[in-house]
DOTOR-970181 format. One record per atom (N, C-alpha, C): residue in three letters; x, y, z. Coordinates in steps of 0.1 Angstrom, whole numbers, plus 5000, padded with zeros to 4 digits. Each point is the difference from the previous one (the first is absolute). Last residue first. Example, Ala and Ser with C-alpha at 12.3 -4.5 7.8 and 13.67 -1.06 7.14 Angstrom:
ser512849785071 ser500950115000 ser499250115008 ala500349434999 ala499150125000 ala500950125000 
***
This chain:
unk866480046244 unk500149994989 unk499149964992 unk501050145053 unk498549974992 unk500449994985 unk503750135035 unk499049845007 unk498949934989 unk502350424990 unk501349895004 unk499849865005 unk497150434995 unk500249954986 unk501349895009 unk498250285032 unk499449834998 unk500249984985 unk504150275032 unk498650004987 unk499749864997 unk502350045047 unk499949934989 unk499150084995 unk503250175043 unk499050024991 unk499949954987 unk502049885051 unk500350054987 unk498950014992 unk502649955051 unk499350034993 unk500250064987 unk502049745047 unk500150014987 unk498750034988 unk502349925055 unk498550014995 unk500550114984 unk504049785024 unk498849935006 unk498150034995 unk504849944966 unk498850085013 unk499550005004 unk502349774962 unk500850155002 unk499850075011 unk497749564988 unk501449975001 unk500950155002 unk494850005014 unk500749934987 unk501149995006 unk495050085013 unk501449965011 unk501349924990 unk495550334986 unk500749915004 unk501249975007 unk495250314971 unk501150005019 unk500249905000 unk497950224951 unk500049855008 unk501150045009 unk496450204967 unk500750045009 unk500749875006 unk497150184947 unk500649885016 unk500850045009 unk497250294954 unk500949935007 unk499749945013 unk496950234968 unk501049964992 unk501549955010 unk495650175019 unk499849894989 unk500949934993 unk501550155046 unk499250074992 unk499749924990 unk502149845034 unk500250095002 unk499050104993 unk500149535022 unk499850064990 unk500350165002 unk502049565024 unk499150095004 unk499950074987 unk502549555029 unk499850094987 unk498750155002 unk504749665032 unk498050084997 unk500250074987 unk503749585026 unk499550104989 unk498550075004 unk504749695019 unk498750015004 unk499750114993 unk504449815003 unk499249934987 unk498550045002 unk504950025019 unk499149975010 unk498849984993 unk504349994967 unk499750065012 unk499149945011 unk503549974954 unk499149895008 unk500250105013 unk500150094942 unk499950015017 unk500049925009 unk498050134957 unk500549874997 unk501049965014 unk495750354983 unk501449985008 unk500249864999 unk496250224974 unk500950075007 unk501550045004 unk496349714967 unk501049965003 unk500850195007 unk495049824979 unk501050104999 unk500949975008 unk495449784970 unk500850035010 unk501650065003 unk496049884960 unk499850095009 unk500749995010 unk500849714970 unk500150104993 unk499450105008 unk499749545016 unk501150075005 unk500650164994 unk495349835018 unk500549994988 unk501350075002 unk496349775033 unk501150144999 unk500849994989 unk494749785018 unk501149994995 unk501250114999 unk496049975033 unk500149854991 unk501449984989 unk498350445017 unk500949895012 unk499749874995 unk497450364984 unk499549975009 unk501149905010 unk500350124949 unk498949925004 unk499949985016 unk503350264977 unk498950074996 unk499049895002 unk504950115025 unk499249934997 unk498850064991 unk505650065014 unk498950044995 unk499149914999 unk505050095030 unk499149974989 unk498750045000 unk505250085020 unk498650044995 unk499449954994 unk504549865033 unk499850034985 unk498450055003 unk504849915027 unk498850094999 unk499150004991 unk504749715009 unk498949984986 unk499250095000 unk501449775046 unk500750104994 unk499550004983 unk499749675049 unk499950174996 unk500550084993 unk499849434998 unk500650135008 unk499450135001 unk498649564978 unk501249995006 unk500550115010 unk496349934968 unk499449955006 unk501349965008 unk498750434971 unk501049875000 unk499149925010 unk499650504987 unk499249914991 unk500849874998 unk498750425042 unk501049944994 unk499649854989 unk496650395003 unk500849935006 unk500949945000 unk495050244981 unk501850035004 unk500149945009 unk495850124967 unk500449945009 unk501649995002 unk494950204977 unk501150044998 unk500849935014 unk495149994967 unk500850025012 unk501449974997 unk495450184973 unk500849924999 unk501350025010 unk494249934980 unk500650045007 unk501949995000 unk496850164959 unk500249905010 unk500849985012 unk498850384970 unk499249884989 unk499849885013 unk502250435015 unk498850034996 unk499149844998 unk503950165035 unk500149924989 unk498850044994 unk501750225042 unk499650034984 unk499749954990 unk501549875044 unk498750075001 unk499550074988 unk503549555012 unk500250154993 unk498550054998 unk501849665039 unk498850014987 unk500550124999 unk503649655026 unk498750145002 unk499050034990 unk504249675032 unk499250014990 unk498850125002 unk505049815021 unk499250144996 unk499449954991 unk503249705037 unk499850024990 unk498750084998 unk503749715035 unk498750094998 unk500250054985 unk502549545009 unk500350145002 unk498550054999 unk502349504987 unk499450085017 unk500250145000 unk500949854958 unk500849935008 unk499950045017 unk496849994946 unk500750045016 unk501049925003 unk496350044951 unk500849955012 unk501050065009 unk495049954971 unk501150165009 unk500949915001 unk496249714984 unk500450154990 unk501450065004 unk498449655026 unk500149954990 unk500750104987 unk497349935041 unk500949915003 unk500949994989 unk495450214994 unk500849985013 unk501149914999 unk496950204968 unk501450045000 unk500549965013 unk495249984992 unk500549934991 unk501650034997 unk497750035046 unk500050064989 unk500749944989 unk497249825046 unk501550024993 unk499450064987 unk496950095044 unk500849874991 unk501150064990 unk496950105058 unk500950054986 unk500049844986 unk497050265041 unk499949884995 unk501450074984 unk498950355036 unk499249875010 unk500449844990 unk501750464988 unk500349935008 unk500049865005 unk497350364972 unk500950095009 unk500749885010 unk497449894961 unk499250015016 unk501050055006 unk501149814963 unk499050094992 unk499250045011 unk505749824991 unk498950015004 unk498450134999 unk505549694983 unk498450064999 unk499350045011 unk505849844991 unk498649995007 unk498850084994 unk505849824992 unk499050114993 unk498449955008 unk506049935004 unk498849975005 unk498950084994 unk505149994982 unk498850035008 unk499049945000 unk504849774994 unk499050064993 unk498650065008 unk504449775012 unk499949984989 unk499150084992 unk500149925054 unk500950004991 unk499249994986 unk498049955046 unk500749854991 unk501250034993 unk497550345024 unk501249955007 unk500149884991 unk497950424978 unk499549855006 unk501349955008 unk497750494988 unk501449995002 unk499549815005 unk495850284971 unk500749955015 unk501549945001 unk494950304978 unk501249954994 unk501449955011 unk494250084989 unk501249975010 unk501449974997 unk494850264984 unk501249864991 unk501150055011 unk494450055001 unk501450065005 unk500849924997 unk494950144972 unk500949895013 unk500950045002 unk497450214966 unk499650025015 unk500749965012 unk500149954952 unk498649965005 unk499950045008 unk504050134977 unk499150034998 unk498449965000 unk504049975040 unk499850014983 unk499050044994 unk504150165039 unk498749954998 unk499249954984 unk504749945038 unk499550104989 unk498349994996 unk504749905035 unk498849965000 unk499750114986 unk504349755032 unk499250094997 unk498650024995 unk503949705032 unk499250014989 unk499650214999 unk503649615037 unk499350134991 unk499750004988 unk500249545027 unk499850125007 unk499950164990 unk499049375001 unk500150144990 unk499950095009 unk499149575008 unk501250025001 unk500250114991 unk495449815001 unk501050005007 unk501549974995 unk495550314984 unk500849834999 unk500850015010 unk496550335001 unk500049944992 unk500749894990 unk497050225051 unk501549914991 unk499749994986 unk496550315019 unk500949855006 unk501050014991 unk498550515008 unk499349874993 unk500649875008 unk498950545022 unk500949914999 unk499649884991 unk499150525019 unk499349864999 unk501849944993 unk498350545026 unk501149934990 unk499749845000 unk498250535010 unk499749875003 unk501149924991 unk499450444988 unk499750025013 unk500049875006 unk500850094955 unk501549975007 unk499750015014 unk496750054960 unk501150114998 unk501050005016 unk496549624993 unk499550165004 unk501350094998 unk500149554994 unk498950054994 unk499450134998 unk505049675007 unk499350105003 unk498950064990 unk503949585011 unk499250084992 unk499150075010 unk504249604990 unk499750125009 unk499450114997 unk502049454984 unk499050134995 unk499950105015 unk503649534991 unk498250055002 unk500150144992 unk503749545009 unk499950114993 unk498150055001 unk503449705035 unk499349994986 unk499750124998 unk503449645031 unk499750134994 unk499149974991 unk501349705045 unk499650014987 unk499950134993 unk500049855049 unk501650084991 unk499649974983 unk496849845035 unk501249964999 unk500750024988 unk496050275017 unk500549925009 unk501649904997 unk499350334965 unk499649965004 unk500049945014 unk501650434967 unk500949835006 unk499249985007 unk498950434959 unk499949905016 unk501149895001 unk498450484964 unk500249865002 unk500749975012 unk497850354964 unk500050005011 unk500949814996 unk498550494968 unk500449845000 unk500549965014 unk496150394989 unk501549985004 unk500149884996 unk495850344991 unk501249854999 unk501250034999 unk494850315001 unk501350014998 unk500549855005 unk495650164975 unk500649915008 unk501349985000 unk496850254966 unk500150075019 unk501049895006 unk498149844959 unk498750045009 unk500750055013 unk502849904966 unk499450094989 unk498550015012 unk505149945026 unk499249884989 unk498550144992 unk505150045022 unk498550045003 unk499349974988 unk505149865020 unk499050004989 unk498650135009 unk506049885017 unk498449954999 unk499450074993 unk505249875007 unk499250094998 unk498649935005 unk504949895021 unk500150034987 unk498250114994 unk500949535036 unk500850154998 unk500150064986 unk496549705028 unk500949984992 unk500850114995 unk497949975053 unk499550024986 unk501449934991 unk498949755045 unk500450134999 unk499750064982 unk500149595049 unk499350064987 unk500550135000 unk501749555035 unk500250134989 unk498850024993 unk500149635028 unk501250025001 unk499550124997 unk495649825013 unk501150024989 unk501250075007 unk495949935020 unk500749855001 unk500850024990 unk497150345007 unk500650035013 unk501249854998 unk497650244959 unk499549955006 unk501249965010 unk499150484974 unk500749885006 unk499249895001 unk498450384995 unk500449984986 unk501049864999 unk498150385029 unk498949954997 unk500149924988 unk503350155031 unk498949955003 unk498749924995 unk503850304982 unk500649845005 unk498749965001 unk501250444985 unk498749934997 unk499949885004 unk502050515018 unk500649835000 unk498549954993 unk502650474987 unk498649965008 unk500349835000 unk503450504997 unk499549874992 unk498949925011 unk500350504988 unk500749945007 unk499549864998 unk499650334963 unk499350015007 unk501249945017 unk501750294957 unk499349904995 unk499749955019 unk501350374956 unk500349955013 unk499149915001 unk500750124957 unk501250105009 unk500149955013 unk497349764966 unk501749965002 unk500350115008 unk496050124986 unk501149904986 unk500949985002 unk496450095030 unk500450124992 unk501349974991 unk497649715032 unk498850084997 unk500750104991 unk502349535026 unk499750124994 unk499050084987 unk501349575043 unk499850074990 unk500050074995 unk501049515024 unk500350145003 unk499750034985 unk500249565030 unk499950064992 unk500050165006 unk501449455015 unk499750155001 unk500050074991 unk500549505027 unk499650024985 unk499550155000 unk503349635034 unk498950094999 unk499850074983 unk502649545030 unk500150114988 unk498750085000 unk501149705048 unk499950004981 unk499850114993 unk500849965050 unk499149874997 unk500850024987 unk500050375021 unk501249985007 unk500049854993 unk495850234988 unk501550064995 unk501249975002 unk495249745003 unk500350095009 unk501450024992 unk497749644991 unk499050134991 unk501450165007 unk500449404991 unk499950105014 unk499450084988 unk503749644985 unk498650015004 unk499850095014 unk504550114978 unk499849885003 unk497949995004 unk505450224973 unk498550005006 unk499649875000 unk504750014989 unk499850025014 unk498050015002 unk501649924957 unk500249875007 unk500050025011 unk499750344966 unk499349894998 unk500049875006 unk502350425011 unk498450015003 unk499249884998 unk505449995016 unk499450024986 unk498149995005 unk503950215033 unk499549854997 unk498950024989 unk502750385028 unk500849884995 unk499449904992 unk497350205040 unk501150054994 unk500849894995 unk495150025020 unk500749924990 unk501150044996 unk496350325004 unk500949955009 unk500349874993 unk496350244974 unk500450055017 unk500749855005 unk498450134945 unk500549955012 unk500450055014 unk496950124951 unk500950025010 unk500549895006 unk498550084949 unk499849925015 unk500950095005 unk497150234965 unk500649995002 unk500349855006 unk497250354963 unk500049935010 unk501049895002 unk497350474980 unk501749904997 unk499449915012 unk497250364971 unk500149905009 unk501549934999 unk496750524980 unk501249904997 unk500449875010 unk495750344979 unk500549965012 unk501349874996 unk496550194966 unk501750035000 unk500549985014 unk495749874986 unk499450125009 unk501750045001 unk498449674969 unk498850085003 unk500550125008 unk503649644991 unk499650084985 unk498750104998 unk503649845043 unk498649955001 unk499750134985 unk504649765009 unk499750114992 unk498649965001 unk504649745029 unk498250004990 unk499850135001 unk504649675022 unk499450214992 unk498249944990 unk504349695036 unk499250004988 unk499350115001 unk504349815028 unk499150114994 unk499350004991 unk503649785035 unk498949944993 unk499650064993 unk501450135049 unk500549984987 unk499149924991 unk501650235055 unk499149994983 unk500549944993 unk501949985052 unk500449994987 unk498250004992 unk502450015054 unk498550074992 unk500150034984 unk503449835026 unk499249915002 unk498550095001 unk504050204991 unk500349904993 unk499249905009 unk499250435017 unk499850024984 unk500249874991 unk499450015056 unk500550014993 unk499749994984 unk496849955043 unk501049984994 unk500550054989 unk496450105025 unk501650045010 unk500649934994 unk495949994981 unk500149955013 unk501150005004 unk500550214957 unk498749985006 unk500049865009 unk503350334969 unk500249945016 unk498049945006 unk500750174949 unk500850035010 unk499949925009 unk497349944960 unk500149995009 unk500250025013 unk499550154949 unk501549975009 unk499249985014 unk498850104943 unk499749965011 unk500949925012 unk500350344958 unk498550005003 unk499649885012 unk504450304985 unk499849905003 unk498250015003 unk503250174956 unk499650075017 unk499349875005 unk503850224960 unk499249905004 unk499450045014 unk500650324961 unk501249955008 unk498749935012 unk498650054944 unk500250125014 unk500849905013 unk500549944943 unk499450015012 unk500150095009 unk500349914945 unk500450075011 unk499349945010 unk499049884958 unk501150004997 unk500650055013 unk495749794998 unk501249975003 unk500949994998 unk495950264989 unk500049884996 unk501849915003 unk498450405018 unk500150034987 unk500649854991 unk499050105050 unk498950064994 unk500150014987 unk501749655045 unk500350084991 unk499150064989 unk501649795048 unk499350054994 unk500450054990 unk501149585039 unk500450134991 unk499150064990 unk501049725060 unk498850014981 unk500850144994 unk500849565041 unk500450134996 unk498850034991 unk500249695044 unk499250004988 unk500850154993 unk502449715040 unk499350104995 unk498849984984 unk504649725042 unk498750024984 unk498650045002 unk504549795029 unk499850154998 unk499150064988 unk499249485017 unk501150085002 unk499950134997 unk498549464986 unk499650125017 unk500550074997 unk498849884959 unk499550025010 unk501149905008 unk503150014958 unk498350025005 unk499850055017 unk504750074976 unk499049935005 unk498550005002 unk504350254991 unk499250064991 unk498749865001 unk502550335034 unk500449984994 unk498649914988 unk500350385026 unk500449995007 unk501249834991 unk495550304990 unk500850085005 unk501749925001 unk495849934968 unk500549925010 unk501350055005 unk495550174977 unk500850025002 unk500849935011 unk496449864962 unk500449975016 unk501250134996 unk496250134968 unk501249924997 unk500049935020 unk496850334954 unk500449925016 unk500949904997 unk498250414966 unk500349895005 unk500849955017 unk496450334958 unk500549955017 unk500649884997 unk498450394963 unk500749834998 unk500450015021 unk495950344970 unk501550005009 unk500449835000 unk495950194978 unk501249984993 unk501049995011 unk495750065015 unk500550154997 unk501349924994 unk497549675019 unk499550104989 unk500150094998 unk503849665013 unk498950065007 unk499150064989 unk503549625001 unk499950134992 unk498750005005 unk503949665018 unk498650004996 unk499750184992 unk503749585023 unk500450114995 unk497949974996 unk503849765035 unk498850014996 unk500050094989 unk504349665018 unk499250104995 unk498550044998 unk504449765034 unk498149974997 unk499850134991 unk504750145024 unk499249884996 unk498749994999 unk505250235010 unk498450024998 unk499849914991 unk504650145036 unk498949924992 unk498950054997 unk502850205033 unk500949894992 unk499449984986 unk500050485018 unk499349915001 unk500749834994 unk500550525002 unk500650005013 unk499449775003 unk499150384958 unk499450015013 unk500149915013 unk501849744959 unk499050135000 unk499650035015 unk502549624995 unk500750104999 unk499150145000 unk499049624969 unk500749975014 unk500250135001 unk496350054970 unk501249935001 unk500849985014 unk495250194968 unk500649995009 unk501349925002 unk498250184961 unk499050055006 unk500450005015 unk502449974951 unk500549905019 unk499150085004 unk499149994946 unk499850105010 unk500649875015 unk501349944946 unk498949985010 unk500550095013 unk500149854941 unk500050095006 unk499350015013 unk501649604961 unk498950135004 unk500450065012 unk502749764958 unk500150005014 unk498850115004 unk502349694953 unk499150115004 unk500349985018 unk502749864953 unk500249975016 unk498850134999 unk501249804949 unk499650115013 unk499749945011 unk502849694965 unk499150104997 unk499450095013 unk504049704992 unk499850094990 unk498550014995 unk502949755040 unk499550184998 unk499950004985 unk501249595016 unk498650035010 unk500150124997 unk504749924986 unk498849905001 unk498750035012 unk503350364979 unk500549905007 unk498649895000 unk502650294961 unk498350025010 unk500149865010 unk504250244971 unk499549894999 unk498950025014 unk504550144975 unk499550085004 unk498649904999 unk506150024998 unk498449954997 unk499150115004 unk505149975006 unk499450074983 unk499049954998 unk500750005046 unk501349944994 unk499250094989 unk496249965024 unk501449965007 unk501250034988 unk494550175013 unk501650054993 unk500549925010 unk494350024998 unk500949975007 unk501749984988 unk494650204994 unk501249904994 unk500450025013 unk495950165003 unk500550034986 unk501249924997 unk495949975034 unk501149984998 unk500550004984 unk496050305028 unk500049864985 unk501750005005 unk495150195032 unk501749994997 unk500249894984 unk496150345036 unk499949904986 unk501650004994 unk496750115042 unk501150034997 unk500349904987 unk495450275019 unk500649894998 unk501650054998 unk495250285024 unk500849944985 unk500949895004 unk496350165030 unk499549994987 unk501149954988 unk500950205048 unk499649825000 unk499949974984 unk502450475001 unk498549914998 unk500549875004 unk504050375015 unk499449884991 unk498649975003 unk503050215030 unk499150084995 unk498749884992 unk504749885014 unk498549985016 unk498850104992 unk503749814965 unk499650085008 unk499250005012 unk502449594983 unk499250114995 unk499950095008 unk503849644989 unk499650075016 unk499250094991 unk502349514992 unk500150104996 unk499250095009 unk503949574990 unk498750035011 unk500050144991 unk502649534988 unk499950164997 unk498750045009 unk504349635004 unk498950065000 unk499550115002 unk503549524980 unk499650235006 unk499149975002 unk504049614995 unk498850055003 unk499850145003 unk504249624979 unk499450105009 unk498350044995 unk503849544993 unk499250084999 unk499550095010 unk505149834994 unk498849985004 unk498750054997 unk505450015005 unk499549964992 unk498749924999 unk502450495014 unk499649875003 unk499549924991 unk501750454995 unk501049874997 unk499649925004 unk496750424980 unk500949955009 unk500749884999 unk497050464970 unk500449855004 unk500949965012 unk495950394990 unk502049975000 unk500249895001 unk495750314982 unk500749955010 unk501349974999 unk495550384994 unk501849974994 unk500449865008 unk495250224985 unk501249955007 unk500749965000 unk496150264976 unk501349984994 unk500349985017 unk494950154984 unk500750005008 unk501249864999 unk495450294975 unk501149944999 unk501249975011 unk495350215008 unk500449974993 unk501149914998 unk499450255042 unk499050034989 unk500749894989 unk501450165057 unk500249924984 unk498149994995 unk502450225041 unk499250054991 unk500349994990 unk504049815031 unk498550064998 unk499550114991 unk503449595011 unk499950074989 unk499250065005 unk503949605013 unk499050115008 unk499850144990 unk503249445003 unk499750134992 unk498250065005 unk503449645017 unk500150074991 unk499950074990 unk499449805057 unk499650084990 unk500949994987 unk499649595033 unk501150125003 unk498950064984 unk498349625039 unk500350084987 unk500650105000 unk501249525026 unk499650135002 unk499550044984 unk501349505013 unk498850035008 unk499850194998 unk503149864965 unk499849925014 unk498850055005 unk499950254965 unk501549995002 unk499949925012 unk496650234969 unk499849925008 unk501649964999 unk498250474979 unk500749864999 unk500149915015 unk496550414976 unk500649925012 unk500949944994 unk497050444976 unk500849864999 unk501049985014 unk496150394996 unk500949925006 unk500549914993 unk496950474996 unk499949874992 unk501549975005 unk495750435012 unk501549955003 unk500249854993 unk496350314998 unk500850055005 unk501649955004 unk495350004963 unk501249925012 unk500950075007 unk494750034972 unk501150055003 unk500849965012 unk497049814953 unk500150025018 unk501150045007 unk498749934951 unk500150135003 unk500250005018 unk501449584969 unk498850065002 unk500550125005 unk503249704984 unk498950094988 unk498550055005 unk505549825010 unk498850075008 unk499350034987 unk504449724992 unk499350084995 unk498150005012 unk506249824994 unk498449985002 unk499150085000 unk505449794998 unk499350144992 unk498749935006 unk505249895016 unk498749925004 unk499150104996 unk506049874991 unk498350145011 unk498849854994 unk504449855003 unk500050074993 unk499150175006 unk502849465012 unk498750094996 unk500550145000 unk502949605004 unk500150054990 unk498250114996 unk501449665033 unk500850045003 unk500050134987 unk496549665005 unk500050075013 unk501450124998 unk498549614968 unk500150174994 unk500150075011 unk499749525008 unk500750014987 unk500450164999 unk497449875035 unk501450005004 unk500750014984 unk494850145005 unk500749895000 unk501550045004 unk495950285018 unk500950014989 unk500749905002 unk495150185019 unk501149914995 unk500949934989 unk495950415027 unk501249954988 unk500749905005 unk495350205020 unk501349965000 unk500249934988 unk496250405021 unk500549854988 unk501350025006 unk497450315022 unk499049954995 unk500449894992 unk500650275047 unk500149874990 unk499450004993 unk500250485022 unk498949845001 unk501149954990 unk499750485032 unk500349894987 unk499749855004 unk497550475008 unk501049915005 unk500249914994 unk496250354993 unk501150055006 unk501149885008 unk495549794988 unk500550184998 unk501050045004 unk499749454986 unk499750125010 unk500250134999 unk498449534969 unk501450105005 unk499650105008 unk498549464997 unk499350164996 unk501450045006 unk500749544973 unk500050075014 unk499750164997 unk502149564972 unk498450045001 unk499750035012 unk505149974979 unk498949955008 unk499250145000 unk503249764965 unk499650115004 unk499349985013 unk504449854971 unk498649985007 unk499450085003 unk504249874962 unk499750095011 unk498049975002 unk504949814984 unk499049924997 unk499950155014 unk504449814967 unk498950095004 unk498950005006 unk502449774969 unk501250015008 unk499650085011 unk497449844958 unk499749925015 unk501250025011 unk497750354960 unk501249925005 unk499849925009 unk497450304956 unk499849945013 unk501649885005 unk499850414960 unk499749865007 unk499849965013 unk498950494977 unk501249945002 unk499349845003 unk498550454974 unk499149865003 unk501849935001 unk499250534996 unk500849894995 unk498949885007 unk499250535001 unk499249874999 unk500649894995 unk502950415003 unk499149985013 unk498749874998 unk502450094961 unk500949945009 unk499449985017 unk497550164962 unk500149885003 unk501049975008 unk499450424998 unk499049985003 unk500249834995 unk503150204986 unk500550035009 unk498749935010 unk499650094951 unk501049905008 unk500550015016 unk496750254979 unk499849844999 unk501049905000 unk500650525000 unk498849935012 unk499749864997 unk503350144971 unk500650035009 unk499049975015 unk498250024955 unk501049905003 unk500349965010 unk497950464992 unk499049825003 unk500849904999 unk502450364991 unk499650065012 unk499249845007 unk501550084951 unk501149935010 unk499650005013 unk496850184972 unk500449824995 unk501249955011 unk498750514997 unk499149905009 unk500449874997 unk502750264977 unk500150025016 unk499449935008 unk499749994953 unk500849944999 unk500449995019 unk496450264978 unk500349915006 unk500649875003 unk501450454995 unk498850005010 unk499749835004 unk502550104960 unk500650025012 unk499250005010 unk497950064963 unk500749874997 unk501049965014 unk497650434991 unk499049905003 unk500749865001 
***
């Protein structure tokens, strides 16, 4: 008995010491300093995710580099770079790391500091749903051992689907996201396919769309829902779509995109070659198209110009991205014009009869082109608008489908922008109160920051403890949100890793 447990006493020693050694609490070093960037990681391909910088004091005398994976997401592959002049040269390539992972480094005779970078590569299988969760465990020079500065505590990374990308299917570019969820749960998203290169209207541009039925961990291979082809003997790169906004009619599940076209004009930007007129060879045309069976197919596109123009305007065309169906039937687009003299503003494009007729509101400020739209809980339509001043969105009311707008108590003021379209939406489940959900680049400088926020008063206020920081990136910056299910967010973006970048937010991450 005495021996026994004289056995176990040494046995638990032996696990407790060894077990602290693996939990040492090393010092933080300023010889050291690793970053991380805040960027979605992509299925199956490696991604940047931190750089190291190692002082010239200890450059010559490194050692390895220990770090610890503690989430269960499965990797397939894990890179350290060395930046060496303008090239990176590999030193060290691991796959199907789990856990603990020991790199060896080497010192060298320059007398200079050096740079890594560690990229890592999930599974293409991998849940949108999980995370990459990293801890820097020390960094080894010489007979040290020491947590480089800015790591000692957990690097997270969410998990994202390249829905589209350069290159895909023979294609330069893809652009303008829409994304919406039908009543059969399916997630549609629309995009420009811009064949050719990655420019706006005039040019080789399609309407694509992708389907998906299992809440967007899979899609189905992209298909074009609207192509013009050669129409009046001209040529595909002067019969260019694009633009794409998607509405979900919530009475009758009929699905709507709607489009611009252009006819002719080769070469020359939409928003400055259209010109006043109604006629196609004249100015931008406004087309829709639809489907009756959830996205499989979908109608041939129908011109609404006519009855929606007025003939003294540069341009009109929808706001890209989504539309509503309000709680009396009333489908909305976000719409917007250049007036007789080149003035842009932001409107409304609506339908009473489930899309057989199409109307139009006035102006609702000038110099505001893409908006979106949401509805509140009186009834009224909240405008939400890209302001050419800069600095901050534009916010509009209206309680007449149009006809008489005013400012919202967040106009000018709540959101801020750096001229970019932007996704606002109402979570259809909220029970107690209403509460929306908005995206966009969150600077007033550049495109990049993708962030999510949260409202529970209707867009008046966005508390920063409800908002989510995606991409830190600097991409093309144009976003759609879309609810997926009660318990999660969908959001199609134009991030820093892809042209159309989708990811799936649990609303525990938004709703604390």
């Amino acid at each position: 008995m005495t021996r026994l447990f004289i056995r176990f006493f040494v046995i638990a020693c032996l696990v407790t010491f060894y077990g602290c050694q693996e939990k040492t609490a090393y010092l933080v070093t300023d010889k050291a300093v690793w970053q991380i960037k805040r960027i979605p990681v992509i299925q199956g391909r490696l991604t940047t995710v931190g750089e190291l910088e190692i002082d010239r004091e200890i450059a010559g005398e490194l050692k390895q580099l220990r770090l610890t994976f503690s989430s269960d997401t499965p990797l397939d592959r894990v890179v350290l770079m060395e930046k060496v002049g303008e090239e990176l040269k590999e030193v060290f390539s691991d796959r199907t790391v789990s856990g603990s992972l020991s790199i060896p480094l080497s010192g060298n005779e320059r007398d200079q500091g050096r740079s890594f970078l560690l990229q890592v590569q999930p599974s293409s299988a991998a849940s949108l749903l999980e995370k990459i969760q990293l801890h820097v465990d020390f960094l080894e020079w010489g007979g040290e051992k020491a947590v480089p500065r800015a790591a000692d505590t957990f690097s997270e990374w969410r998990l994202a689907k390249a829905l589209r990308h350069h290159g895909d299917d023979g294609v330069h570019s893809f652009r303008i996201p829409g994304l919406a969820t039908s009543m059969e749960g399916t997630l549609l998203a629309v995009y420009d396919i811009r064949w050719e290169r990655s420019n706006d209207l005039q040019g080789h541009v399609d309407v694509g769309l992708s389907r998906s039925t299992d809440g967007g961990e899979t899609w189905e291979p992209m298909k074009t829902i609207i192509d013009m082809g050669e129409w009046g003997g001209l040529p595909q790169d002067q019969n260019g779509v694009g633009d794409p906004a998607i509405l979900v009619d919530e009475n009758t599940g009929t699905i709507w995109v709607v489009a611009l076209w252009m006819h002719g004009k080769p070469a020359e930007a939409a928003w400055n070659s259209s010109q006043p007129g109604m006629k196609p060879e004249e100015t931008g045309q406004l087309v829709v198209v639809k489907s009756e069976d959830d996205g499989m197919t979908w109608s041939d596109p129908v011109n609404v110009t006519s009855s929606l123009k007025d003939p003294s305007w540069h341009l009109f065309l929808a706001g890209p991205g989504r539309g509503i169906t309000m709680r009396d039937g009333t489908l909305v687009f976000a719409g917007q014009y250049k007036d007789a003299e080149k003035v842009p503003h932001s409107t409304i494009i609506y339908s009473k009869d489930q899309g057989a007729t199409w109307h139009m509101g006035k102006g609702a400020r000038s110099h505001t082109t893409e908006a979106q739209v949401v509805e509140l809980s009186d009834g009224s339509i909240l405008l939400n608008m890209r302001d050419d001043r800069g600095g901050s969105r534009a916010v509009m009311v209206t309680k007449d489908l149009g006809e008489t707008w005013e400012e919202h108590v967040s106009h000018r003021s709540a959101l801020v922008e750096p001229i970019c379209m932007a996704s606002i939406i109402t979570n259809p489940y909220a029970q107690d109160a209403p509460v929306f959900f908005f995206s966009n680049p969150n600077t007033t400088d550049g495109r990049y920051n993708i962030t999510i926020k949260t409202s529970f008063d209707e867009g008046k206020s966005w508390p920063e403890a409800n908002q989510l920081l995606l991409d830190e990136g600097i991409g093309w910056g144009y976003t759609c949100l879309t609810m997926i299910d009660k318990d999660h967010l969908g959001i199609l973006y134009e991030s820093s890793q892809a042209n159309m970048t989708f990811q799936i937010i649990p609303l525990s991450e938004l709703i604390r």
